[in-house]
Every structure is written in structure tokens, then in C-alpha cells.
C-alpha positions as CSV (number, residue, x, y, z in Angstrom):
1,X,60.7,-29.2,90.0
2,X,57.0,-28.1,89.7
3,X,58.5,-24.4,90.4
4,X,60.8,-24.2,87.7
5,X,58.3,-25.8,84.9
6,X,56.4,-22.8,86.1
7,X,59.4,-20.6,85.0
8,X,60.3,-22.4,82.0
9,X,56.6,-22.2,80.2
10,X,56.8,-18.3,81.4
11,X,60.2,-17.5,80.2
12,X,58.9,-19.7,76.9
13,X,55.8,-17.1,76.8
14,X,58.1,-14.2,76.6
15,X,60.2,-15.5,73.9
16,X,57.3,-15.6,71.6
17,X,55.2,-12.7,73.0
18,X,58.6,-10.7,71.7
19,X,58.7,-12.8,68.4
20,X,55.0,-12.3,67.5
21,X,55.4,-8.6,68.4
22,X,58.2,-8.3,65.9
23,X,57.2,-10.9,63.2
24,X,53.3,-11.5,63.2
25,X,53.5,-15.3,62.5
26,X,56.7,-16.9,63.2
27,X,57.2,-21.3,63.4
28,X,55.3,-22.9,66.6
29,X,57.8,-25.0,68.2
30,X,56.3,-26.7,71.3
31,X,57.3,-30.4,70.9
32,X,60.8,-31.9,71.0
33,X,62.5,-31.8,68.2
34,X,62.9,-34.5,65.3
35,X,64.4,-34.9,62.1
36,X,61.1,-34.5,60.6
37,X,60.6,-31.3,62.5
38,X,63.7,-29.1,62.1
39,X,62.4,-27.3,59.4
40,X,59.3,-26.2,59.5
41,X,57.0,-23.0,58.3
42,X,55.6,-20.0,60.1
43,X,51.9,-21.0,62.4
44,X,49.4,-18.8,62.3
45,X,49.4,-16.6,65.0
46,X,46.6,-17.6,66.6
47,X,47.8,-21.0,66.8
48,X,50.4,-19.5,69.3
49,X,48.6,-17.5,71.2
50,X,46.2,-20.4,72.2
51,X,49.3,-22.6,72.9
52,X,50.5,-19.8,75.0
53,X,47.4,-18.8,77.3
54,X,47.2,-22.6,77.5
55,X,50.8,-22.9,79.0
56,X,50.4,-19.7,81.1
57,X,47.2,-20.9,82.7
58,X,49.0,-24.3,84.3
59,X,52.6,-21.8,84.5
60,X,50.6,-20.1,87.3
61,X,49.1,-23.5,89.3
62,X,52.7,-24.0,89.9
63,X,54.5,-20.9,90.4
64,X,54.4,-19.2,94.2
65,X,53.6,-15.9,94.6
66,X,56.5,-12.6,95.1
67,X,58.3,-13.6,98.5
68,X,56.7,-16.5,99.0
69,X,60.1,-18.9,98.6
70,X,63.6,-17.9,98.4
71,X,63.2,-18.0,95.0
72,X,60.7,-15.7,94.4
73,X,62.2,-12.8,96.6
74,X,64.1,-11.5,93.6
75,X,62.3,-9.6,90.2
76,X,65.0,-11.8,88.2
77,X,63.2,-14.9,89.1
78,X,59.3,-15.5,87.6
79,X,56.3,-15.9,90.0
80,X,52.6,-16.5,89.7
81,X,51.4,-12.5,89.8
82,X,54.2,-12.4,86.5
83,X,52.5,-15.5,84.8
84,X,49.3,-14.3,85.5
85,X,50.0,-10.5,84.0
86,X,51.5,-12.1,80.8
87,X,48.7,-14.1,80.4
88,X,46.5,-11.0,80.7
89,X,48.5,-9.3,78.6
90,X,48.4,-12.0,75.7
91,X,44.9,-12.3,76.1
92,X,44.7,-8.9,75.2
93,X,46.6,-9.1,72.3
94,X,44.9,-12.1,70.9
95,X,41.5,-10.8,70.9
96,X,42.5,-7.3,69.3
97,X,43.3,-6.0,66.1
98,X,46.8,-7.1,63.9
99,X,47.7,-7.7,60.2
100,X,47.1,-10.7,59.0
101,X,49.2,-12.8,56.3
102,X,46.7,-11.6,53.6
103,X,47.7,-7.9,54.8
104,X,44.0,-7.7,55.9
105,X,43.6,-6.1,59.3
106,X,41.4,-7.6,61.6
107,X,40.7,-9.5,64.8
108,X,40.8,-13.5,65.0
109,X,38.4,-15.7,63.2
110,X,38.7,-18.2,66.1
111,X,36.1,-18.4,68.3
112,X,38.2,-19.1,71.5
113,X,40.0,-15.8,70.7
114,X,36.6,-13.8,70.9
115,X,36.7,-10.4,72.7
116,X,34.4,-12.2,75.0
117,X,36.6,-14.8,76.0
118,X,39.9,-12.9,75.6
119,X,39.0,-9.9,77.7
120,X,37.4,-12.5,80.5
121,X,41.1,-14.0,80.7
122,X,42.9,-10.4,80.7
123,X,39.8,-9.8,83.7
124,X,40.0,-12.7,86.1
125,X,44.1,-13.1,85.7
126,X,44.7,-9.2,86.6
127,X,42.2,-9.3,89.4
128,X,43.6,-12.1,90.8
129,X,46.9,-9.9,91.2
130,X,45.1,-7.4,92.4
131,X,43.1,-9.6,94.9
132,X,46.6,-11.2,96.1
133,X,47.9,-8.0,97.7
134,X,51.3,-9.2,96.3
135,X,52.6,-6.4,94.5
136,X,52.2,-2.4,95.0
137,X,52.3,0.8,93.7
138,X,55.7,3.3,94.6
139,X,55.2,6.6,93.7
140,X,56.2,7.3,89.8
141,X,59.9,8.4,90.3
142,X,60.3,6.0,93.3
143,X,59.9,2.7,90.4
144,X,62.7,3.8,88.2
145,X,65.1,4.5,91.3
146,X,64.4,1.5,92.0
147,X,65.1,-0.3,89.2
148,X,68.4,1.6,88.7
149,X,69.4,1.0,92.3
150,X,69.2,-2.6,91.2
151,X,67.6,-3.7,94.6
152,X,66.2,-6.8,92.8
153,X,63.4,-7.1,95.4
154,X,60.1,-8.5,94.9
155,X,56.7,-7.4,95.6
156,X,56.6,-3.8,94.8
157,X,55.8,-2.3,91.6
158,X,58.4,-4.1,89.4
159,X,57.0,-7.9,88.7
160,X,59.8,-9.4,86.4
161,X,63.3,-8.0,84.8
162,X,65.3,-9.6,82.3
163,X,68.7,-9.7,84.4
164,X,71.7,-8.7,83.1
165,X,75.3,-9.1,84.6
166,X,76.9,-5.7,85.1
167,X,78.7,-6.2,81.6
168,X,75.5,-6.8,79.3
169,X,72.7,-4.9,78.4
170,X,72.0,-1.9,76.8
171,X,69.3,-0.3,78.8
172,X,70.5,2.9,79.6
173,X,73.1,3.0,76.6
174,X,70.1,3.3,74.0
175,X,67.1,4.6,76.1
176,X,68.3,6.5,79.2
177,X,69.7,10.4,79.2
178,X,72.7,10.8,77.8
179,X,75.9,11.9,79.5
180,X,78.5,12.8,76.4
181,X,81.5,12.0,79.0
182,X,83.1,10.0,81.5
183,X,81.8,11.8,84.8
184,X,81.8,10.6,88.7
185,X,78.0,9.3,87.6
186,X,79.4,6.7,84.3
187,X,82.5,5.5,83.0
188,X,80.8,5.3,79.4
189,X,79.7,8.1,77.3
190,X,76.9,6.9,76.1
191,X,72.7,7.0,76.4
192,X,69.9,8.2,74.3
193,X,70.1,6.7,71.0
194,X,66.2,6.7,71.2
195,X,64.2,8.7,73.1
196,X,60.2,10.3,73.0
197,X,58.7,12.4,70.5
198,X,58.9,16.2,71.9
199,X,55.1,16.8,71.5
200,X,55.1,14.4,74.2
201,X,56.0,16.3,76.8
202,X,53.2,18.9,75.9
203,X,50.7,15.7,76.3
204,X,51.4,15.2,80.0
205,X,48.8,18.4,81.8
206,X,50.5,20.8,84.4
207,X,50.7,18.7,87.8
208,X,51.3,15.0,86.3
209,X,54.4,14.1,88.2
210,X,54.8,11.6,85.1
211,X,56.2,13.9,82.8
212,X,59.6,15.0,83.8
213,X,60.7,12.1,85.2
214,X,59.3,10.4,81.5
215,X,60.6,13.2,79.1
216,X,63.8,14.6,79.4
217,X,64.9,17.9,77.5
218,X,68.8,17.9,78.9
219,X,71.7,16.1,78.6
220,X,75.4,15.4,80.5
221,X,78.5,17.0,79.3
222,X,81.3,17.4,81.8
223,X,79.6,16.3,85.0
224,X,76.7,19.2,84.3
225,X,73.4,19.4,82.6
226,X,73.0,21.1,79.3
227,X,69.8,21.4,77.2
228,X,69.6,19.7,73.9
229,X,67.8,20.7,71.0
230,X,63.8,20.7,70.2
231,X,64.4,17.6,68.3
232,X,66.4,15.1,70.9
233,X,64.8,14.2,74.5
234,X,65.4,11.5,76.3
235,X,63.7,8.6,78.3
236,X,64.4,10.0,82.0
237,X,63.0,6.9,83.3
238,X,66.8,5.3,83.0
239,X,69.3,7.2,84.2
240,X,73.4,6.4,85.2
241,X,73.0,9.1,88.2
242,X,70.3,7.4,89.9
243,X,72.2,4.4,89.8
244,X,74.3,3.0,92.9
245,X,77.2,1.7,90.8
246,X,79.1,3.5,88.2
247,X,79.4,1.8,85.1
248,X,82.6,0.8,84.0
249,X,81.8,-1.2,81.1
250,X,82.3,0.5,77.4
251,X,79.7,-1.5,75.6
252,X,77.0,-2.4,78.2
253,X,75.3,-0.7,81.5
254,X,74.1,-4.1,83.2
255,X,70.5,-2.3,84.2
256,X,67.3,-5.1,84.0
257,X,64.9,-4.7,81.9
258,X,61.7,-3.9,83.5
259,X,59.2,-6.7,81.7
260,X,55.9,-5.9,83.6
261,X,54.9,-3.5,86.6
262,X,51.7,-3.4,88.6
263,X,50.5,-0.4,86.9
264,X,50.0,-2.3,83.6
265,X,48.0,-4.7,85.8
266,X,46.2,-1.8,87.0
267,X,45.1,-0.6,83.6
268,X,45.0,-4.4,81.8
269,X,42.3,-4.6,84.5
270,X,40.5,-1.2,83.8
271,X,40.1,-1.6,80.5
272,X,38.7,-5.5,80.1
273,X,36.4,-4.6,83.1
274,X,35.0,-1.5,81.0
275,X,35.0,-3.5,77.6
276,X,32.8,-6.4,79.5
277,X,31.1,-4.6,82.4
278,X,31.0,-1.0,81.3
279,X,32.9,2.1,82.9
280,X,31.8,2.5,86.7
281,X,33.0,-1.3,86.9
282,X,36.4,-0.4,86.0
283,X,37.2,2.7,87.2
284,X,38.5,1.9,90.3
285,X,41.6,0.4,88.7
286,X,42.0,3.2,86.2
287,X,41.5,5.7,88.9
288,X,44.5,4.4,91.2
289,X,47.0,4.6,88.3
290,X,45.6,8.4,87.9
291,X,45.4,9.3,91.4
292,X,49.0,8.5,92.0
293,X,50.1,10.9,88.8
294,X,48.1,14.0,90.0
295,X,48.8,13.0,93.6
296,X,48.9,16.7,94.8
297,X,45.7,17.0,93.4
298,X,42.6,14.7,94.4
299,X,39.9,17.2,92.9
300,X,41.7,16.8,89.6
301,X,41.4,12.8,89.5
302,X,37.8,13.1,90.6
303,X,36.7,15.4,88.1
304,X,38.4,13.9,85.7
305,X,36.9,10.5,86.7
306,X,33.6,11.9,86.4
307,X,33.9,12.9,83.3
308,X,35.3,9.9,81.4
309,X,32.6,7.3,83.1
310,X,29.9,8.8,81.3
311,X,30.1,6.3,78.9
312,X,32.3,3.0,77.7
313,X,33.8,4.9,75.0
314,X,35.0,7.7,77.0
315,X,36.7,5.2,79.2
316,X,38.0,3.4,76.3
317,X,39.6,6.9,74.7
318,X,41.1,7.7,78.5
319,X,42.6,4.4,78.7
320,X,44.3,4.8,75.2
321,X,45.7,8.2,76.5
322,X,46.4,7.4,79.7
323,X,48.6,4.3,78.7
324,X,50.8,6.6,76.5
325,X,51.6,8.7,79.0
326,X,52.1,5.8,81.9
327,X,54.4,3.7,79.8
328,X,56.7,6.7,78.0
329,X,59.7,4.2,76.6
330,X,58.9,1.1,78.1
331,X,58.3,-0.1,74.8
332,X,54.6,-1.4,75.0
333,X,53.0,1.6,73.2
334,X,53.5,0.0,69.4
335,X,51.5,-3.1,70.1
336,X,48.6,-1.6,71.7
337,X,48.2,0.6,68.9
338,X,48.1,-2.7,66.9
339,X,46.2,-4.4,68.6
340,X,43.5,-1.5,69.1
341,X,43.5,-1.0,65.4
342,X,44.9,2.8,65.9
343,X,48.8,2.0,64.6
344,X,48.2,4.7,61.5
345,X,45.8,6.8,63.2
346,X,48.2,7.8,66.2
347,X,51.4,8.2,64.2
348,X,49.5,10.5,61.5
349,X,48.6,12.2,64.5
350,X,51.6,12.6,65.9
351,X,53.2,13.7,62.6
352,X,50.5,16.6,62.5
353,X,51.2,18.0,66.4
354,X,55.2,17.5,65.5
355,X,54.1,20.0,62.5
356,X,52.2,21.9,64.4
357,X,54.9,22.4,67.4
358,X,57.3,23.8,65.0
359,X,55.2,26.4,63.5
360,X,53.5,26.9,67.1
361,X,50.2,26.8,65.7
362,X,47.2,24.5,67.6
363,X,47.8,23.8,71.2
364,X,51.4,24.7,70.9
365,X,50.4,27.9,70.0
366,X,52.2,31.1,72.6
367,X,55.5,28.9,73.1
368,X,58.4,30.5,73.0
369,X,60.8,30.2,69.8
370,X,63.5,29.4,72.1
371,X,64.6,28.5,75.5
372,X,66.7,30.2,78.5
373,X,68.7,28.5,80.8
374,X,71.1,28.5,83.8
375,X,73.3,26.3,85.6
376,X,71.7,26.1,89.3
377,X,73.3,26.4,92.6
378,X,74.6,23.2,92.5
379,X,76.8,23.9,89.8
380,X,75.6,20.7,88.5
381,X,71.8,20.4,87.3
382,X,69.8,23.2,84.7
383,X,67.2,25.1,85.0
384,X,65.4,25.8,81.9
385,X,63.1,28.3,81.3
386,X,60.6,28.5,78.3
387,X,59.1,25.2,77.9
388,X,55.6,26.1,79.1
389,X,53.3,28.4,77.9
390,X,53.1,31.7,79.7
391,X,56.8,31.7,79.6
392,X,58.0,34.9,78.1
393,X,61.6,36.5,77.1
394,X,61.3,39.1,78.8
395,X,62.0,36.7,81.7
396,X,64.0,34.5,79.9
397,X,66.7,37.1,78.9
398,X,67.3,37.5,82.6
399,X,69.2,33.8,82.6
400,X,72.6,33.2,81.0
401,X,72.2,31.5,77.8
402,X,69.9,30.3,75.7
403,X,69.4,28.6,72.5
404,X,66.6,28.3,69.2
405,X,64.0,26.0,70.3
406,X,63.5,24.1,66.6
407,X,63.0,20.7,65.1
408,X,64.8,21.5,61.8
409,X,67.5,23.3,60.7
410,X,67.6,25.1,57.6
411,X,69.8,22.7,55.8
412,X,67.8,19.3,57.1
413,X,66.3,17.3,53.6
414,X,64.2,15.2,55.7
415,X,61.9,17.4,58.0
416,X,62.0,15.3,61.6
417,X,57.9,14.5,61.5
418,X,59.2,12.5,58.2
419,X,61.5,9.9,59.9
420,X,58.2,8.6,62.1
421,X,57.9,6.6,58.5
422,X,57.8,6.3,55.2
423,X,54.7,4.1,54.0
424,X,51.4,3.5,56.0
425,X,52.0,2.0,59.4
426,X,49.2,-0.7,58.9
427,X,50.5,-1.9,55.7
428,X,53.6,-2.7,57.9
429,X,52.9,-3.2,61.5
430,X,55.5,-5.9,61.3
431,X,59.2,-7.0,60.2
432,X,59.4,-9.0,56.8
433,X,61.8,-12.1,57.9
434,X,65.4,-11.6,57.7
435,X,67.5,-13.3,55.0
436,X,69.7,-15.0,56.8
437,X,66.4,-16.7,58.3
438,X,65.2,-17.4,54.6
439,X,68.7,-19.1,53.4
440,X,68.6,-21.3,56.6
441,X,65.0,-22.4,56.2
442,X,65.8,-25.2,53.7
443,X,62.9,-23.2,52.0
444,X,60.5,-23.6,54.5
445,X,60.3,-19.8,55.4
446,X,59.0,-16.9,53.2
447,X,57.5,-13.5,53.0
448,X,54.9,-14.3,50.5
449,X,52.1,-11.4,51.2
450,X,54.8,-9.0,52.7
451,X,54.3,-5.5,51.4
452,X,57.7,-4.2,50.6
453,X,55.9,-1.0,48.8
């Protein structure tokens, strides 16, 4: 009984980390219900975060640890190195940066949500992970094969997954490649309704095995690999051919969700350690995560290492990078933006190098105007050729095809950099509440203070 009050106050964390990273402030319901308490208004944020950390803390005195029980031998079920990394990660979101109801942005006025305090939590919680020995690194392809194999087992990289019965879920329909027909791999034509920013790719440096299993410039049609345009890649971290089923249902794939893995740990750790006890204290934890992307190349980590501890900033900057590469479509990237007070900063930023790749001006300068490609031996996967810089057509008109390498078309009335968005990200970093909420708050609810500008 004590195990599954464990999971219930987790699961109840991960409700309202997702409704306070959609909404801001939404109603704090942590009592029973009564007649006098069915409708109520939105909390202050804060309010829930303390409620939270509180419940996660005692969660975690009563939860086992991966493979410790029966019931903790599967990622569907919660255990205390989950518990712990949520609280870690709340911690870290309620001592950073967000807008507030009064559209100011700032951190909490509390002072039990101090930086001091907060980043402590985020600290001792992630090295007690750590310290366990519970949970691993796999190399960087290895984690997604594994979550599409759908092994379920504890204890590796992988430390919870909303389940999903091979009839729900739409992991792979909205973020993994795309396959545009039934082929021996899916029985749905589906994937890739979202999927990175191109400049993304060019991010990743030459020898980060992260990038093409993250960014994916290809697609499926008729059991074979065909490139798409400049302006559609996918996430290649879910994918229907990696999977040990086929999918047979038309609306849903049935993959988990992958909540937290030991990587975020990894870096949660690195970066409170650095805010609290400067760079050489944390670098251990960064350099793990980094030594296992450039894995063929230990010089490269080092130097790079060496450079970035020269001061707390540095680290700080290395962290922010190195978390948007890690974590490509794994949907964590918006709220440590937010809560790092860089939301507008980055997307300006990106709408600059997405400018930039098109006219192949900047970094992207040399890249070819389009791209060359062939249907490898297998008869089944592509081999593209003009991606990198260095490439030339000279080359490239040796392969069979090829195809404009653009992000517009002539005819296109809204460039692609325009659809990142339309009024300044900080003036917006959350959703105004639905209607349908508003007429069934018995006018309790409101979005006094949103800015619909």
C-alpha cells in the first residue's frame, strides 16, 4: 500500500508538471473534494510547485528502486530514481524564470523557491540517482531501439514511459519519420506531423553520433527511402522500422512515451552543481553525457571540457547547447528556455540561422543549392549526398537524382522562419484557458492578464 501511494503522488506530479507547462497557473486540487470546493480558481503557481516537491520528497521514502520488486522491473511502473528525477526536475523549474499572471517575467518571490534552495533539491535528488547505480547510459541509438522494441525493462537509460496499449498513442504518428504507405515496416501511413528545425542538423559538429539518429532528412514511400525537402525533417528518434511489431492500428502506434531518461539526470545534475559549486564540480556529469556523443573521439570531449570550465558561465552556455542537441523532440526544450529566461532569445535566433540557411550566408555559407541521391544496395535505404559542406556537384551529378535544396517556394506567402510565431514568445510562453474550461467554471476561471495581442 505504501508502494502504490508512492505512485499515486508521482503520477499526481506529472499531471500538473504537464498542466503548469501548458497553462502557467491552473486550480490546486490536493484535498478531497466538497461541495464548497468544486469550483474553484487558478493557484499561483508557486503554490503548486511547493505542494509538489513536498509530495515527491515522501513519493520517494516509499517507492523501491528499478528492479527492486516485481513491480518495479517494468519502465511502465514508477520507482524512487523516477520520483526523485521529477523532483529534480521541478525544482528546477520552480526556481527559474516564467511569466507571471501580471505578464511580468521573473523568478519566484518565495523564499523557499530561492535558486539556493531549488538548485540544492535538483543537486541532492539527481546525485542520489547517480549514487544508486540504478539506471545507465546505452549508447545514443541503442535508447530509442529500445524504446521501440518495447522491451519495457527497467534500469537502463529509460526511467518512466506513459504506456500505451498497442491501439493508443500517437508517438510515432506525429513525431517519428514518416512512411507515406503501408509497407512490411507499418500498416499505417502516417509519421511526422512535427519534426526539428533544419538548421538543426547543422548544430550537431561532424562526429556527434546524436545527430542522424536525432534529425532525419528522408522519408518512406513504397518500402524505400526518399529525401524530403529543406523544409520537412523528421524526429529519427521514433521510428516504425525499428520496431518489433508492425502496426496495424489506423489511428494509433501504441509506442510509450519516454517521460525521463538518465541523461537528463546526468545534465539536471551538471548544471545545479555548476550554479552552486562552480564548473570543475560539475563537470564530471556533463562530461559523461558528451563523452558518449563523440565516443570515437576522447581528445574532442577533453578539449572541449577544457575549454568550457574556465568559468560558470561557460558551463552554463555549454549546458544550454548541449541540452538542445541531447533532447532533439523529446519535448523538454520549450520549458527550459522558460525557465532560463531565453524563450525569445533562442527562437529569434533560430529565425535568423533558418534565414540565413536559405540564402547560405553565415555558417551555412559553401552548402550546396541542392542535394544528390541514390537508392543503396539494399534497394531499400538512400544515400544522400550534399548535406555537408565540402560537398560539391561535381560529385553529386555522379548519383541518380537529385532535387532543390530550399525552404520556400516561390509561390509560399508565409516564408517558413515566419510559422516559428507570430508575436513575442515571452509575451506568450503559455496557453490562454480554453472556453470550454471558462463556460464550465461557474465563473471561477479567467484569462484576466492574458495578452491576446
Amino acid at each position: 500500500m505504501a508502494q502504490i501511494l508512492g505512485e499515486v503522488l508521482t503520477l499526481r506530479a506529472v499531471l500538473y508538471n504537464d498542466l503548469l507547462k501548458g497553462w502557467g497557473d491552473v486550480p490546486a486540487r490536493f484535498e478531497p473534494l466538497t461541495s464548497e470546493t468544486t469550483y474553484i480558481e487558478k493557484s499561483d503557481r508557486d503554490v503548486i510547485y511547493k505542494q509538489l516537491l513536498q509530495d515527491l520528497e515522501e513519493a520517494a521514502t516509499l517507492l523501491p528502486w528499478a528492479n527492486a520488486t516485481s513491480t518495479t522491473s517494468s519502465v511502465e511502473r514508477v520507482n524512487k530514481a523516477f520520483a526523485k528525477g521529477l523532483r529534480a526536475r521541478l525544482a528546477l523549474a520552480a526556481g527559474g524564470f516564467s511569466q507571471r499572471s501580471d505578464g511580468t517575467i521573473r523568478r519566484s518571490n518565495d523564499p523557499d523557491l530561492a535558486v539556493a534552495k531549488t538548485y540544492a533539491i535538483a543537486k541532492q535528488e539527481c546525485l542520489d540517482i547517480i549514487n544508486s547505480g540504478t539506471q545507465r547510459l546505452l549508447g545514443f541509438e541503442e535508447v530509442f531501439k529500445t524504446l521501440c522494441r518495447e522491451s519495457g525493462a527497467a534500469g537502463l537509460e529509460s526511467m518512466w514511459e506513459i504506456p500505451f496499449s498497442e491501439g493508443r498513442g500517437r508517438v510515432i504518428f506525429d513525431l517519428g519519420v514518416k512512411h507515406t504507405t503501408v509497407d512490411k515496416y507499418t500498416g499505417q501511413n502516417k509519421g511526422g506531423t512535427n519534426g526539428p528545425n533544419p538548421t538543426m542538423y547543422y548544430d550537431y559538429e561532424e562526429g556527434d553520433l546524436r545527430r542522424d539518429v536525432s534529425c532525419v532528412p528522408y522519408e518512406w514511400t513504397g518500402g524505400k527511402q526518399v529525401p524530403t525537402s529543406l523544409n520537412k525533417w523528421y524526429f529519427g528518434k521514433y521510428r516504425y522500422e525499428w520496431m518489433s511489431r508492425v502496426v496495424t492500428s489506423t489511428n494509433d502506434d501504441g509506442l510509450n512515451w519516454m517521460y525521463m531518461r538518465y541523461a537528463d539526470v546526468l545534465l539536471m545534475a551538471a548544471e545545479a552543481i555548476n550554479e552552486l559549486d562552480g564548473p570543475q564540480a560539475a563537470a564530471p556529469y556533463f562530461k559523461q553525457v558528451r563523452a558518449r556523443a563523440f565516443a570515437n573521439n576522447t581528445a574532442k570531449v577533453d578539449q572541449y571540457m577544457n575549454q568550457i570550465t574556465q568559468s560558470k558561465t561557460l558551463f552554463f552556455n555549454a549546458i544550454v547547447d548541449e541540452r538542445a542537441l541531447e533532447f532533439v523532440g523529446e519535448m523538454l526544450r520549450k520549458s527550459d528556455l522558460i525557465r532560463w529566461n531565453l524563450l525569445s532569445e533562442k527562437l529569434n535566433a533560430s529565425k535568423i540561422k533558418l534565414q540565413q540557411l536559405e540564402a547560405r550566408t553565415g555558417k551555412y555559407e559553401g552548402l550546396l543549392s541542392k542535394i544528390y541521391f541514390r537508392t543503396a544496395a539494399d534497394q531499400e535505404t538512400v544515400e544522400i549526398y550534399g548535406l555537408k559542406k565540402g560537398d560539391t556537384d561535381a560529385v553529386g551529378s555522379t548519383y541518380e537524382s537529385s532535387k532543390a535544396w530550399t525552404l520556400n517556394a516561390a509561390s509560399d506567402a508565409v516564408k517558413y522562419w515566419d510559422g516559428l510565431f507570430l508575436r513575442d514568445p515571452d509575451q506568450q510562453q503559455f496557453w490562454p484557458i480554453w472556453q470550454v474550461f471558462l463556460d464550465g467554471s461557474n465563473g471561477k476561471l479567467n484569462n484576466n492578464g492574458f495578452n491576446f495581442q
